[in-house]
Residue, then its C-alpha position, 0 to 999 in steps of 0.5 A: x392489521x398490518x403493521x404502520x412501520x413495516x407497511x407489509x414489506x417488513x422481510x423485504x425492508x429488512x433484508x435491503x439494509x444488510x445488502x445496503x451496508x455490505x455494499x458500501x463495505x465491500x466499495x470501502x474495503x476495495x478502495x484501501x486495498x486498491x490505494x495500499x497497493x499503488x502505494x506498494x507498488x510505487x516504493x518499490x520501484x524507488x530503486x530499492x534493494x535489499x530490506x527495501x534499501x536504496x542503492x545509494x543507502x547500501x553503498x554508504x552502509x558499506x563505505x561504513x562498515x569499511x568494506x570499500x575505500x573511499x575512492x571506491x565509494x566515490x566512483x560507486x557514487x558516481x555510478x549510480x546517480x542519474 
């Protein structure tokens, strides 16, 4: 007698959900890997530069350090803004 859950399909039911899940794993995994990366990808193009830094960030990190004068940083300022 056939078992009254399995309907005779019980191997091929059984095999089906593992599939299912992998499935919606594999979409889920992709979708993170897809969104991760445009978001790497859009920081970078900020207009970083060294340890991810923008430019203006290590200017002032120079006029800190005393490695430029003022005028210098003003006219490097100047420079490198739109």
């Amino acid at each position: 007698m056939m078992d009254m859950m399995n309907n005779g399909h019980g191997s091929m039911m059984g095999g089906m959900w593992f599939f299912s899940i992998l499935f919606w794993v594999l979409i889920i995994a992709g979708v993170v890997f897809i969104t991760r990366w445009f978001l790497e990808r859009g920081r970078n193009k900020e207009g970083s530069g060294v340890n991810g830094d923008s430019a203006l960030a290590i200017l002032e990190k120079r006029y800190a350090k005393g490695e430029i004068d003022r005028e210098t940083f003003e006219q490097m300022k100047k420079d490198i803004e739109p």
